[in-house]
C-alpha positions as CSV (number, residue, x, y, z in Angstrom):
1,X,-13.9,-13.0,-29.6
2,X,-13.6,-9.5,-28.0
3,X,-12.8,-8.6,-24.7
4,X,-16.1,-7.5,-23.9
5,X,-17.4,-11.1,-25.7
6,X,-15.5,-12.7,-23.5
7,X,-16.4,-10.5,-19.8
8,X,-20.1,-10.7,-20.7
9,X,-20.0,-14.6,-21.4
10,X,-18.2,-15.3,-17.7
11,X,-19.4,-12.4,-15.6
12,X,-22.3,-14.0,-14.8
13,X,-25.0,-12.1,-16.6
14,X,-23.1,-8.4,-15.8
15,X,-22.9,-6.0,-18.2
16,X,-19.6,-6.1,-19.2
17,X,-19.6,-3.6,-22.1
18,X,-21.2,-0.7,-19.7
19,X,-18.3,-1.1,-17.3
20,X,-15.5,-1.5,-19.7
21,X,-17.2,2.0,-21.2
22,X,-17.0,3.3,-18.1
23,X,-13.7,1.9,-17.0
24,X,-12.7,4.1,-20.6
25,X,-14.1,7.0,-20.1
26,X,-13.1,7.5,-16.3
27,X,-17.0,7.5,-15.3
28,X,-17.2,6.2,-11.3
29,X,-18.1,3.2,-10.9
30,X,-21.0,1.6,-8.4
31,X,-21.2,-0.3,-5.7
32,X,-23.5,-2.7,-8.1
33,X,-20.7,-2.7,-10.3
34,X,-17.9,-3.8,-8.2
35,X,-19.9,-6.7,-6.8
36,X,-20.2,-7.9,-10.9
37,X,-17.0,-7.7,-11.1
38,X,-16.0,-9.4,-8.0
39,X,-17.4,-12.2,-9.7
40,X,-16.4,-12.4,-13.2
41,X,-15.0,-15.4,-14.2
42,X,-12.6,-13.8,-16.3
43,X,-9.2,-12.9,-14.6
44,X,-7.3,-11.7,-17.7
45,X,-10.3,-9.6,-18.7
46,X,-10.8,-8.1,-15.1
47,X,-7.0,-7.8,-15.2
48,X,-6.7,-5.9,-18.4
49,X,-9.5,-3.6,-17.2
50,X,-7.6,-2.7,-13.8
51,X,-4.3,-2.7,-16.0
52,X,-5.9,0.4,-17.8
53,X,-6.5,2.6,-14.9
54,X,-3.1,1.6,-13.2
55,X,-1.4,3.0,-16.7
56,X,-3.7,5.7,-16.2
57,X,-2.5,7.2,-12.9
58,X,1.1,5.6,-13.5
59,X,2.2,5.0,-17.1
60,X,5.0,2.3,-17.3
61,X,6.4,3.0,-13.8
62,X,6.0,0.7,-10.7
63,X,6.9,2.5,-7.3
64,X,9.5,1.1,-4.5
65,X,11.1,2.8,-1.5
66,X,14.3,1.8,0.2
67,X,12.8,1.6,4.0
68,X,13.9,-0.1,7.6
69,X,12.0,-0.3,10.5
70,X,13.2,1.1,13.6
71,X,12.3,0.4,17.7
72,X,12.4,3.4,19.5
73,X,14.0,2.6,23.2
74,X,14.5,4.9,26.1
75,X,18.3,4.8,24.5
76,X,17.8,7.6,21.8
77,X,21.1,7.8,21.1
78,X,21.5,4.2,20.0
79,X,18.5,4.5,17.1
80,X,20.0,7.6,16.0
81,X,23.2,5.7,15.6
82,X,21.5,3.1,14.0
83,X,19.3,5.7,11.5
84,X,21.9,7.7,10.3
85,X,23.9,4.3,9.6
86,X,20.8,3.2,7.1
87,X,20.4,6.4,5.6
88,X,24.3,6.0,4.8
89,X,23.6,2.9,2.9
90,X,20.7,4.5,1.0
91,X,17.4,3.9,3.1
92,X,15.4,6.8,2.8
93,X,12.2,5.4,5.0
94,X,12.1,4.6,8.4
95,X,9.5,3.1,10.0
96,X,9.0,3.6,14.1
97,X,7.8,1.5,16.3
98,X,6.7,2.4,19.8
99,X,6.8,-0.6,21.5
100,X,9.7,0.0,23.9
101,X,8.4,3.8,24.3
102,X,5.8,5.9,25.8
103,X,4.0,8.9,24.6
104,X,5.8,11.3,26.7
105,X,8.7,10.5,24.9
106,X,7.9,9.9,21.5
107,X,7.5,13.4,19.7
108,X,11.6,14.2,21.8
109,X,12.4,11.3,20.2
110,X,11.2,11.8,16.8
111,X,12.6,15.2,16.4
112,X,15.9,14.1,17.3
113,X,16.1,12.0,14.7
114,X,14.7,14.2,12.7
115,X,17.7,17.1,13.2
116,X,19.9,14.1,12.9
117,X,19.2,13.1,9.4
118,X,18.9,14.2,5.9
119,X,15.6,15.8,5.0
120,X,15.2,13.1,2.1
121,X,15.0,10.4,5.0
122,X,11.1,10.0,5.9
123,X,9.9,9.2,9.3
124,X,6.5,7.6,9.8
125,X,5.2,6.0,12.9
126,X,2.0,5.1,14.4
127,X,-1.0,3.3,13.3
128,X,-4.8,5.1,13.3
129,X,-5.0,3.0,16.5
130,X,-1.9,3.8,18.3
131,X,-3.0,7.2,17.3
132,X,-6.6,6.5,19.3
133,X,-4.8,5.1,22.3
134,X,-1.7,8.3,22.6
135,X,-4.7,10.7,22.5
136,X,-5.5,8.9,25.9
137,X,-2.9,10.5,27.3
138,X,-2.8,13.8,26.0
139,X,-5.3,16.9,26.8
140,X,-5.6,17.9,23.1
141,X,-6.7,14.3,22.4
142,X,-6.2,13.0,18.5
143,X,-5.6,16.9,17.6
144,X,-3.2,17.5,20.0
145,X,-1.3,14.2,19.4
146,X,-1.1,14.3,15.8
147,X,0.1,18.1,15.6
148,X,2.8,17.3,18.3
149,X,4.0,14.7,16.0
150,X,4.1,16.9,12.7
151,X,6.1,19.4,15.1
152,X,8.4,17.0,15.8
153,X,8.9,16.4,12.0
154,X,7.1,13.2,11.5
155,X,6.2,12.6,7.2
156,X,3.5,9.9,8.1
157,X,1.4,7.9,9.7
158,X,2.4,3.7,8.9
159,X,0.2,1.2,7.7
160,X,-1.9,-1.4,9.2
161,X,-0.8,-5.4,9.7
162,X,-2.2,-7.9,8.1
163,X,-2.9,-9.0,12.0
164,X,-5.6,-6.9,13.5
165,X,-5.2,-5.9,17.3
166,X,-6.7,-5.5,20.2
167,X,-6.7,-2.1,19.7
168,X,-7.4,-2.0,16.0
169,X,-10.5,-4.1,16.5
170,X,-12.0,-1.9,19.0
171,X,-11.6,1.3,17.2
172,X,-15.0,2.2,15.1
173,X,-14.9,2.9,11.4
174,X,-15.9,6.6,12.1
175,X,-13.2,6.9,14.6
176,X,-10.5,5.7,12.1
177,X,-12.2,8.1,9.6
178,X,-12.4,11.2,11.7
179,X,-8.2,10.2,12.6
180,X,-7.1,9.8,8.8
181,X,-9.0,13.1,8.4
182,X,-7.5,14.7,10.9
183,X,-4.4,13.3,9.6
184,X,-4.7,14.5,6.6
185,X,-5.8,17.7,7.4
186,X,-2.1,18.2,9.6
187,X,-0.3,17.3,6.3
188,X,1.1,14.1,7.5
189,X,0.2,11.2,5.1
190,X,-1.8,8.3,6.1
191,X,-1.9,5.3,4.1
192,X,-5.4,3.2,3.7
193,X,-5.5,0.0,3.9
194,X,-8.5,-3.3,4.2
195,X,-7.7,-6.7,5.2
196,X,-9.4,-9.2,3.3
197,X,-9.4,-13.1,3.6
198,X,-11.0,-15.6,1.6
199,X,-13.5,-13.5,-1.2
200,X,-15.5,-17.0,-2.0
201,X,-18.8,-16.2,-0.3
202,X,-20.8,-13.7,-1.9
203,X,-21.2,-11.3,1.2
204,X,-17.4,-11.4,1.9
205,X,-17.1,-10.1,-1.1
206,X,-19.8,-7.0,-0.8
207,X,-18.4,-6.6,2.7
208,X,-15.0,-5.3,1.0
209,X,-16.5,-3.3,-1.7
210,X,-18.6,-1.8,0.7
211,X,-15.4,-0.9,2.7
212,X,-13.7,0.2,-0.3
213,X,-16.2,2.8,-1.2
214,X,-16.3,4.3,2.6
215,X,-12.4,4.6,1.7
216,X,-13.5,6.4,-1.6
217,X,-15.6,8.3,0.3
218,X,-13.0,9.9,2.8
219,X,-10.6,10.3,-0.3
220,X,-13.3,12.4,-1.5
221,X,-13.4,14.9,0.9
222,X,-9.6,15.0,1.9
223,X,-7.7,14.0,-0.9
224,X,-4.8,13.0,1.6
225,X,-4.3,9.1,0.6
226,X,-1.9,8.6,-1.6
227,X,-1.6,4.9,-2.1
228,X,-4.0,1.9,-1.1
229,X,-2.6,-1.4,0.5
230,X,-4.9,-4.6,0.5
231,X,-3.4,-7.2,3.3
232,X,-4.4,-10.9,3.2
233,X,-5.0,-12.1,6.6
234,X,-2.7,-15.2,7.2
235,X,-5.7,-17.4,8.5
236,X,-6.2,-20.9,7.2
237,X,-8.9,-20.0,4.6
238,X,-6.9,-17.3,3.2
239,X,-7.4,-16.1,0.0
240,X,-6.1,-18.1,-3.2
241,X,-3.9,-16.4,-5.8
242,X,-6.7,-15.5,-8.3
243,X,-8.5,-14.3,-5.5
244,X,-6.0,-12.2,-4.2
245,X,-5.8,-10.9,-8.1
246,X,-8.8,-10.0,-8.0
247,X,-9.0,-8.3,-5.3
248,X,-6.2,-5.8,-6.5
249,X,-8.1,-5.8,-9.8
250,X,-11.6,-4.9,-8.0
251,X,-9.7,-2.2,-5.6
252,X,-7.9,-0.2,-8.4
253,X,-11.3,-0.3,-10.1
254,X,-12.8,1.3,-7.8
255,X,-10.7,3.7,-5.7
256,X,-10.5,5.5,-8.8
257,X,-9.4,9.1,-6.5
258,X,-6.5,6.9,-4.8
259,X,-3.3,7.5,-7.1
260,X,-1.7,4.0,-6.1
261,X,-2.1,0.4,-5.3
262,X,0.2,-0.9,-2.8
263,X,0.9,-4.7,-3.2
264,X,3.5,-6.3,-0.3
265,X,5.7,-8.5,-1.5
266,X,6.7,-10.3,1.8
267,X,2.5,-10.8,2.6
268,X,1.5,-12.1,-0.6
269,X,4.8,-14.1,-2.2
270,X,7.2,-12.5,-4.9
271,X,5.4,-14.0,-7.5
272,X,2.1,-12.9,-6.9
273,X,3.5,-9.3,-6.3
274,X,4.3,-9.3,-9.7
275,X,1.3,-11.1,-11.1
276,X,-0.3,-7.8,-8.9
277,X,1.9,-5.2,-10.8
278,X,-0.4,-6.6,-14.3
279,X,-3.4,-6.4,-12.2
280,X,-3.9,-3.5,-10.7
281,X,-1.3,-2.3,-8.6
282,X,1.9,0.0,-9.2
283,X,4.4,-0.5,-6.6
284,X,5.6,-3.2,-4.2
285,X,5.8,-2.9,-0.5
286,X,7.8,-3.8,1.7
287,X,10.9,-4.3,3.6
288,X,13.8,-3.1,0.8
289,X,17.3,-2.5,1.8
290,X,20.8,-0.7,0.1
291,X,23.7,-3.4,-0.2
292,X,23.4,-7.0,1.0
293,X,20.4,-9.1,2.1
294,X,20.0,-9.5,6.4
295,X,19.7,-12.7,5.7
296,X,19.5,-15.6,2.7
297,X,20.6,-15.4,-0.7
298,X,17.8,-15.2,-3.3
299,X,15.1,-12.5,-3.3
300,X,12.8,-12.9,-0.7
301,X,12.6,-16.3,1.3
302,X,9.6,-17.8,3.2
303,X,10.5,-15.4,6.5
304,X,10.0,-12.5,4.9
305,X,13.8,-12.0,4.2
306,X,14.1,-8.2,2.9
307,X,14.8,-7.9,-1.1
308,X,17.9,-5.5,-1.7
309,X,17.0,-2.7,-4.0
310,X,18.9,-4.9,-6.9
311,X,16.4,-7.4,-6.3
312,X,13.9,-5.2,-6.5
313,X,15.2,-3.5,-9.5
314,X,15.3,-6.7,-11.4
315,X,12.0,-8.1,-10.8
316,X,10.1,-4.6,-11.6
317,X,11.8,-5.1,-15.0
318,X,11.2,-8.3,-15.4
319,X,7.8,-7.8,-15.7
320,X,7.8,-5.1,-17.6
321,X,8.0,-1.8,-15.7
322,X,10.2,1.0,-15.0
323,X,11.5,1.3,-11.4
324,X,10.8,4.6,-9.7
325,X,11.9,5.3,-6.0
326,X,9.6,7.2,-4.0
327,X,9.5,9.1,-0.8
328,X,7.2,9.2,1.7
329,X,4.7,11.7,-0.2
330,X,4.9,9.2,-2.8
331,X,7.3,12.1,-4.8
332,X,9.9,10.4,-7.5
333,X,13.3,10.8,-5.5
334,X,15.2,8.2,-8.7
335,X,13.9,6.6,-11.9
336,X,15.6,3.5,-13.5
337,X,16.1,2.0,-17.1
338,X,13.2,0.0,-17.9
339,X,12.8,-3.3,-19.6
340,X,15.2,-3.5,-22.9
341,X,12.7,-2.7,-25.5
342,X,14.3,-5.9,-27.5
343,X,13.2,-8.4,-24.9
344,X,10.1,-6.9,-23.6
345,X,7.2,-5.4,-25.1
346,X,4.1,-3.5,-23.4
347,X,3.2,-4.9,-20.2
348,X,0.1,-7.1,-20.9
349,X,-1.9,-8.7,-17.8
350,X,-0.7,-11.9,-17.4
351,X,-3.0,-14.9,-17.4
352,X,-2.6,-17.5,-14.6
């Protein structure tokens, strides 16, 4: 039986040959079509399409960045202390958070640690809503905020939680939109991202193809996302593992003008990162560290313990890929051996 035999038996009266052609020949796909394949039956088929396109945009490669996060305090001098410590031991991303520190202070602070470390270490800071909330306080509004910032020598705007906020949920799709935008157009990258709980019901599902295409949308005119991260919500009826597979399968489908799929490691389990890696995506997020582990000995515990790059290096290869490091603009800063040839052959989606 073929692999279009096979979709068109289980997707539930789709037509399964049309999108594989299309899948082929790079044609777009439609909203019609990503609510089929949202409910094809078929994992490994849906897989091995999605595994297509991700060796399209990133051959045999799966993306990692060494990164830390980093509170910002009224004490400057202590997070510089702590920054150039990291970049030391090989982090080359660090994440700010603003909790412990206003607007007025945030650009002085960002450019002093900007002066005080290597130009290979990326800052990013700042969520689309944090963004929406400085502008508040500043006379140029969203503009003025995010050109102050890219002054200062922020890369990057951060990602979204899997936890929406108070302040996420009040700001408007076209708000978010005309930020990323404006982001983009500043030169500092934004990534996208679109939570996503249980997929069961039929108009979950359309809800997140609908949200993916406003995404593809918005790539369309900028051009300034370079990678996409889906986030489970931790709820009770979270998503299962196929679901979550296909979810990644459906997204890299889809956001055919977003060069990578983001899949979190510490948000969805180790395991189904790499199940994600033959589905769709071609990097794992998140927190990776130089040297040993803060805390517990095997990769990754149930807290969310960070993976050292080791770790990292070993289960990238283990499922078939060859590590890259990136930096902030997604650029290659390292490349690693792959798999040996004599225990691993092509990466094939895996079936679960």
């Amino acid at each position: 039986m073929t692999d279009t035999d096979r979709g068109g038996q289980v997707a539930r009266g789709m037509d399964a040959a049309d999108i594989e052609r299309k899948v082929r020949s790079g044609e777009r796909l439609s909203r019609a079509d990503g609510i089929a394949l949202y409910d094809c039956d078929d994992l490994a088929w849906l897989g091995g399409l999605a595994h297509q396109v991700r060796t399209r945009h990133s051959g045999d490669t799966a993306r990692f960045a060494v990164h830390r996060s980093l509170e910002l305090t009224a004490d400057t001098g202590e997070a510089v202390g702590r920054a150039t410590r990291w970049a030391a031991e090989g982090v080359t991303e660090l994440r700010l958070t603003t909790g412990g520190i206003g607007w007025s202070g945030l650009p002085g602070a960002v450019r002093t640690l900007r002066d005080a470390l290597p130009a290979e270490v990326a800052l990013t800071a700042c969520t689309a809503a944090d963004i929406a909330g400085f502008a508040a306080e500043h006379e140029g509004g969203v503009s003025g905020v995010l050109d102050a910032l890219a002054e200062a020598g922020l890369d990057g705007l951060c990602a979204e939680g899997p936890v929406e906020t108070a302040a996420e949920a009040e700001l408007s799709w076209e708000e978010r939109a005309r930020i990323l935008r404006l982001a983009h157009g500043t030169g500092l990258a934004a990534p996208c991202t679109v939570r996503y709980g249980s997929v069961a019901a039929p108009a979950e599902r359309a809800d997140f193809v609908d949200r993916l295409l406003r995404l593809r949308e918005l790539q369309d005119e900028t051009g300034g996302c370079q990678v996409f991260l889906p986030l489970r919500r931790d709820v009770p009826q979270s998503a299962t593992g196929a679901e979550v597979l296909t979810t990644f399968a459906v997204s890299r489908l889809l956001l055919d003008n977003v060069p990578h799929l983001a899949v979190d490691w510490a948000l969805h389990s180790v395991q189904t990162a790499q199940l994600a890696l033959q589905h769709g995506a071609d990097e794992m997020a998140g927190a990776v560290v130089d040297g040993e582990q803060a805390q517990g000995e095997g990769p990754g515990d149930a807290q969310g313990d960070p993976l050292t790059r080791e770790d990292l290096l070993d289960l990238i290869t283990d499922t078939g890929f060859r590590p890259v490091q990136r930096d902030a603009r997604h650029g290659e800063l390292r490349s690693f051996p792959g798999p040996d040839p004599q225990r691993r052959e092509t990466p094939q989606p895996m079936r679960v």
